[in-house]
C-alpha positions as CSV (number, residue, x, y, z in Angstrom):
1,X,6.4,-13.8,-31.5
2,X,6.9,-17.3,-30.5
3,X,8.3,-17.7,-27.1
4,X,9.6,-20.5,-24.9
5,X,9.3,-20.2,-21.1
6,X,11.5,-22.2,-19.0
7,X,10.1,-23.1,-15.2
8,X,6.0,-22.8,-16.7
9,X,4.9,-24.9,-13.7
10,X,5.8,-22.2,-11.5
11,X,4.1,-19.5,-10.2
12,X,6.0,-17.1,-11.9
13,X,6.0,-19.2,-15.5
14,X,2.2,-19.6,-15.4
15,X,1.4,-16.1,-15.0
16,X,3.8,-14.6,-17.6
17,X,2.8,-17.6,-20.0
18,X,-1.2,-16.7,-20.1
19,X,0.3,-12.8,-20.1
20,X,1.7,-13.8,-23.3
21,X,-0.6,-15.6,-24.8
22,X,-3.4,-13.2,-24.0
23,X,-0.9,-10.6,-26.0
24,X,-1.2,-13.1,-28.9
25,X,2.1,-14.6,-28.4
26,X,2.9,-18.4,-29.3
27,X,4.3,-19.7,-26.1
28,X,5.9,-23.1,-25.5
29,X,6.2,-24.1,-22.3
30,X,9.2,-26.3,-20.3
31,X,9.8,-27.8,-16.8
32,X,10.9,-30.6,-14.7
33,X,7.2,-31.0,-14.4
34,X,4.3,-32.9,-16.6
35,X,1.7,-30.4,-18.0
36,X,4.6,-28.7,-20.1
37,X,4.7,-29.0,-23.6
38,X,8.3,-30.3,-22.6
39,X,9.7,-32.3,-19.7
40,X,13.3,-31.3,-18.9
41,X,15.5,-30.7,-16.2
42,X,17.5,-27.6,-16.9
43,X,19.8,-28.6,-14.2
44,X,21.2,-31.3,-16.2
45,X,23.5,-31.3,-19.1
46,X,21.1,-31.5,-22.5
47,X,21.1,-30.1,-25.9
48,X,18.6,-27.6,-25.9
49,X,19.2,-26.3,-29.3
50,X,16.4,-27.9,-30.5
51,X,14.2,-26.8,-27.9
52,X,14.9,-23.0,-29.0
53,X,14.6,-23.6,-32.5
54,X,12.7,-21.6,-34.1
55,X,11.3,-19.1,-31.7
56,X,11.8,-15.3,-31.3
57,X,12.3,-15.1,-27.5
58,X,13.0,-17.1,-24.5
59,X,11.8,-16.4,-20.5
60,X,13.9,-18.2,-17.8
61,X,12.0,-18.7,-14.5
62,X,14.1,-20.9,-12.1
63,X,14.4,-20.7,-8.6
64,X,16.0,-22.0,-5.3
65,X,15.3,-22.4,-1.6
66,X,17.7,-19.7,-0.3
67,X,16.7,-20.7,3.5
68,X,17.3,-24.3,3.2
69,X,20.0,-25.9,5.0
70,X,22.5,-27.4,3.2
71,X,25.6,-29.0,3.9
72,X,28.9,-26.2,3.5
73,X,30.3,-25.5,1.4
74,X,27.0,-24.2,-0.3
75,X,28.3,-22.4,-3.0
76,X,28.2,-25.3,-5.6
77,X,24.9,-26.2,-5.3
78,X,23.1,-22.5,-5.4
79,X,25.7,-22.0,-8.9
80,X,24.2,-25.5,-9.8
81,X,20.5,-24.5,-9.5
82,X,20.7,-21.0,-10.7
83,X,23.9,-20.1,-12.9
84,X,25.0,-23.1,-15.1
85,X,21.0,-23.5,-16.6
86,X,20.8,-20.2,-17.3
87,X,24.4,-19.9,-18.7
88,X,23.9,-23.3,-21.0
89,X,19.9,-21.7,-21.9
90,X,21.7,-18.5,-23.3
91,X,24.5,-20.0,-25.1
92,X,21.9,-21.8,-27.1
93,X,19.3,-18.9,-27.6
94,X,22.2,-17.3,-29.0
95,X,23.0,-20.1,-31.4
96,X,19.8,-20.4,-32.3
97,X,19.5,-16.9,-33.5
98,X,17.2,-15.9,-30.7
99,X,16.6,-11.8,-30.2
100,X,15.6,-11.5,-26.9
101,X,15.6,-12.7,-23.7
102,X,14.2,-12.4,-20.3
103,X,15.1,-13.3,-16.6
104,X,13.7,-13.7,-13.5
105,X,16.3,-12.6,-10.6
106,X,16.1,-11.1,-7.6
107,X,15.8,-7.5,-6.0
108,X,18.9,-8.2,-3.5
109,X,21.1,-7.3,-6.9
110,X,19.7,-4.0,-6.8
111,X,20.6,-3.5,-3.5
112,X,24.0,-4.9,-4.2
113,X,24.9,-2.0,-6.6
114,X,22.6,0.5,-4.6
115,X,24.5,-0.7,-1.4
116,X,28.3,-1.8,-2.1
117,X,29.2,-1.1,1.6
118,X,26.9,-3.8,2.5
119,X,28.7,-6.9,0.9
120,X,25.7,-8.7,-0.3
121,X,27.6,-10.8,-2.8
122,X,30.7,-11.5,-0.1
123,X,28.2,-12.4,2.8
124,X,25.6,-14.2,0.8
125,X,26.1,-17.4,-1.7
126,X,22.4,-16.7,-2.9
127,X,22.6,-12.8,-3.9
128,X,26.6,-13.8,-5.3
129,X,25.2,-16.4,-7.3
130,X,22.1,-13.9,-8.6
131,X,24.8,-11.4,-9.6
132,X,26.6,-14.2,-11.5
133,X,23.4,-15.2,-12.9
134,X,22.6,-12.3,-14.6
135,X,26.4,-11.2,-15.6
136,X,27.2,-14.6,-16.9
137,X,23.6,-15.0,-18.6
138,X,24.3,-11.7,-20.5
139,X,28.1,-12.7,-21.5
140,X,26.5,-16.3,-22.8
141,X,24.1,-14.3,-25.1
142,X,26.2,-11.9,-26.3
143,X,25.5,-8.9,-27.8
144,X,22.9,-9.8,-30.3
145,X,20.4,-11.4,-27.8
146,X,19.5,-8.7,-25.3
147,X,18.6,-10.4,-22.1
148,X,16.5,-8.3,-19.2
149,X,16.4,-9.4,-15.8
150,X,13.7,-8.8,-13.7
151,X,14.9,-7.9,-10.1
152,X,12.1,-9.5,-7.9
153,X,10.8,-8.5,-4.3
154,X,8.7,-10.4,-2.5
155,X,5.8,-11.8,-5.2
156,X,2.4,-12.1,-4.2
157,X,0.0,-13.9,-6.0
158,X,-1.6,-17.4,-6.6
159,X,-1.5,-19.9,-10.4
160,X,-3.3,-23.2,-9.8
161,X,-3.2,-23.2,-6.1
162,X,0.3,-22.9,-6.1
163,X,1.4,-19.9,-3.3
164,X,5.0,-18.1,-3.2
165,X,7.6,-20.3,-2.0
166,X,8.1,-18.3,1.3
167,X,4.1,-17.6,1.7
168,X,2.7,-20.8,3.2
169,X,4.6,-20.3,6.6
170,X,3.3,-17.1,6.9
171,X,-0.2,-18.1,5.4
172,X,-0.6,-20.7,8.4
173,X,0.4,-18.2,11.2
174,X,-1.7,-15.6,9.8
175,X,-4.8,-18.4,10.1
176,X,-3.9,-19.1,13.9
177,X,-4.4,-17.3,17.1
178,X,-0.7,-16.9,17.0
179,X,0.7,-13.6,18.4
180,X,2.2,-11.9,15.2
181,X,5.2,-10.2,15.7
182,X,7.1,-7.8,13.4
183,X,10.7,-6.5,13.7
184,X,11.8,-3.7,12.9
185,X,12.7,-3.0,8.6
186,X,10.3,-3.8,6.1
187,X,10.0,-5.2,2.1
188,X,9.1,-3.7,-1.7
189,X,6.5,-5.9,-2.8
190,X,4.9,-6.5,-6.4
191,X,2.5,-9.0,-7.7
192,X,2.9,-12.0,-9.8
193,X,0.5,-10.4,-12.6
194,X,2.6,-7.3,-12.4
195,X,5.9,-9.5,-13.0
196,X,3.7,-11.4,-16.1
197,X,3.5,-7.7,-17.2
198,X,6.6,-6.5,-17.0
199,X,8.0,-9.3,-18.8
200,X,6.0,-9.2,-21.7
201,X,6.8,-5.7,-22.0
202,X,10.6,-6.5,-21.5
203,X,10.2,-9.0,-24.6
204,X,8.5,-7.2,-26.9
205,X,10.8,-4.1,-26.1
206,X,13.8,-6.5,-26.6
207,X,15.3,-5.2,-23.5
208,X,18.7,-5.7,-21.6
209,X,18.3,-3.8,-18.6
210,X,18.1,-4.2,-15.2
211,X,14.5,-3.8,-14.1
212,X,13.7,-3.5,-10.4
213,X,9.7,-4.3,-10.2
214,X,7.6,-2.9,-7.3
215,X,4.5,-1.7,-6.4
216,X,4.5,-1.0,-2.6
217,X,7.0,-0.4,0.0
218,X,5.5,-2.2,3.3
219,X,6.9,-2.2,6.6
220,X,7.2,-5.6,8.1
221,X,4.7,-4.8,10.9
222,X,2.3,-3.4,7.8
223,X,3.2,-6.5,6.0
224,X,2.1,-9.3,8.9
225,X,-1.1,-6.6,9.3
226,X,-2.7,-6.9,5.9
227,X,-1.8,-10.1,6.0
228,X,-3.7,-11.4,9.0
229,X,-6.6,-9.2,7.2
230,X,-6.5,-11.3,3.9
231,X,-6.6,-14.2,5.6
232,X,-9.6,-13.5,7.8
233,X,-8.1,-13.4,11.0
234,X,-7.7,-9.3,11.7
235,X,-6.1,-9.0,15.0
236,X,-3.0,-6.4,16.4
237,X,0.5,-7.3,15.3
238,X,3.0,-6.2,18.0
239,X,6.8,-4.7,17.8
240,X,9.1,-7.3,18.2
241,X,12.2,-5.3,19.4
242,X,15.6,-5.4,16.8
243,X,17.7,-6.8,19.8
244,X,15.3,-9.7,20.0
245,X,15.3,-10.4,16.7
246,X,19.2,-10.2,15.8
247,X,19.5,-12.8,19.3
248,X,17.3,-15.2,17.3
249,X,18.8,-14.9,14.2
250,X,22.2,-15.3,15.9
251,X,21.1,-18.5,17.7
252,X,20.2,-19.8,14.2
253,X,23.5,-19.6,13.0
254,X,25.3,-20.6,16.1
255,X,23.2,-23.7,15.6
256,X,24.1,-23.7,11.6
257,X,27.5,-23.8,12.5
258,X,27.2,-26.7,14.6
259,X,25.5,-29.0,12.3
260,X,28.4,-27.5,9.6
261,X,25.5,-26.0,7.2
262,X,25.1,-22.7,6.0
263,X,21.8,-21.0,3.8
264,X,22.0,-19.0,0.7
265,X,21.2,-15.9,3.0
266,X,23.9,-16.3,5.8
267,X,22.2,-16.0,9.1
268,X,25.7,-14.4,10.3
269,X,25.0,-11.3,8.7
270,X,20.9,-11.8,8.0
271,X,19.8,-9.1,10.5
272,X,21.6,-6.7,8.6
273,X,19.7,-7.1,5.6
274,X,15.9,-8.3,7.2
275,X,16.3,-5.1,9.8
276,X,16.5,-3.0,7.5
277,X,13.9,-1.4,5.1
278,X,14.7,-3.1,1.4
279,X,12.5,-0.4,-0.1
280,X,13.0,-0.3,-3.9
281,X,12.5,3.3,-6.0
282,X,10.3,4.3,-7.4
283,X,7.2,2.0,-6.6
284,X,4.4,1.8,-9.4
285,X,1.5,2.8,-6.5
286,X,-0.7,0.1,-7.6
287,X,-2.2,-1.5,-4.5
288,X,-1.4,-4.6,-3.6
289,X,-4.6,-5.4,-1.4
290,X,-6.0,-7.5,-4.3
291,X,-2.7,-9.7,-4.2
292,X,-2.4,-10.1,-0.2
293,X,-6.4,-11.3,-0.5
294,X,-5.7,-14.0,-3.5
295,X,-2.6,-14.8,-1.6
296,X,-3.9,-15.5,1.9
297,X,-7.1,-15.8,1.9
């Protein structure tokens, strides 16, 4: 098959592009970015019909900063970044004649239908615009052009030095003499060669599910312990008590609300969500000690 991956630069788009081509696949590559076969900003209005012609499949791999402060009303600018590319990508894959599809989203839509009661998509501009993502992807494409979406944890994983966008924090207090401290709650996690994997299968299956990916559930206090490990600084992580924790995260929107900014993951109602164990079922077992050493070491 001949695929085009949108977002190659990425971590995500440079695993799942050599997963492809070690598969035998013909793979072009796009992003904002040089060392693409094509330069373009999906964020901007462009005919990408002739970008698509031609090939079998296409993978989308875009993301935001769902932590970054931005000015309210924030809901424009995370439907900017994430829904309109992917909306204006499908309507031309499917105008192009393409058969299948595949998308990177997040695991925070699994726990929106797993979890109705919690309000993810009211209390959240980044998991609302995820949901819209992948039900306004799918109505662009129609039903000849089966689109998957990858429902994403937290990735581990390296691609030309390039960490996870929420790693490098965590890889420089890990590397300190810091005292680590985990709350309470905990993460599924997966790899960024699993993801590769899971794509490529999703594209040669010509899939349109909903695929949650993960291979361990980790508490947060096992998370910032293997962590310190990989990164060669082994040392005790202590419990940093829920009441603590929902203070902080409190402050941080008391202090949001002030400067009239809000994040894709509203601090109002984040303690909620990071308190609580996001485990995702079932896990695939593989370890994930080779990930957290390529990650931080």
């Amino acid at each position: 098959m001949r695929i085009l991956v949108a977002g190659a630069s990425g971590l995500l788009g440079t695993h799942i592009t050599r997963t492809l081509r070690e598969r035998g696949h013909e793979v072009t590559t796009l992003a904002r970015r040089s060392n693409a076969d094509h330069s373009v900003d999906l964020h901007q209005p462009t005919d990408l019909r002739p970008l698509l012609a031609g090939h079998d499949g296409v993978v989308v791999a875009l993301r935001t900063e769902e932590q970054r402060p931005l000015p309210k009303p924030i809901y424009p600018a995370f439907r900017h970044d994430l829904v309109d590319p992917v909306v204006r990508l499908m309507t031309a894959a499917r105008q192009e004649g393409l058969t299948r599809a595949v998308l990177m989203g997040s695991y925070y839509t699994y726990f929106d239908r797993l979890h109705p009661e919690w309000q993810l998509s009211d209390r959240h501009m980044y998991v609302r615009c995820r949901a819209e993502q992948a039900r306004e992807g799918r109505d662009a494409a129609g039903p000849g052009l089966p689109l998957a979406v990858l429902e994403l944890p937290f990735v581990l994983g390296r691609a030309n030095g390039r960490l996870p966008n929420w790693a490098g924090p965590l890889q420089t207090w890990a590397k300190s003499r810091s005292p680590l401290l985990a709350p309470p709650g905990g993460t599924a996690v997966t790899s960024a060669t699993v993801v590769a994997e899971t794509a490529a299968d999703a594209l040669e299956k010509a899939s349109n599910e909903n695929i949650p990916v993960a291979d361990e559930n980790v508490t947060w206090h096992e998370m910032f312990t293997r962590m310190a490990a990989a990164a060669g600084h082994p040392r005790r992580v202590r419990r940093l008590p829920a009441a603590v924790a929902r203070a902080a995260l409190r402050s941080g929107a008391v202090l949001q609300a002030a400067t009239r900014k809000e994040t894709g993951v509203s601090l109002d109602f984040a303690a909620d969500l990071f308190l609580t164990d996001l485990f995702v079922e079932p896990v695939s077992g593989r370890s994930m000690t080779p990930a957290f050493a390529e990650t931080f070491h």
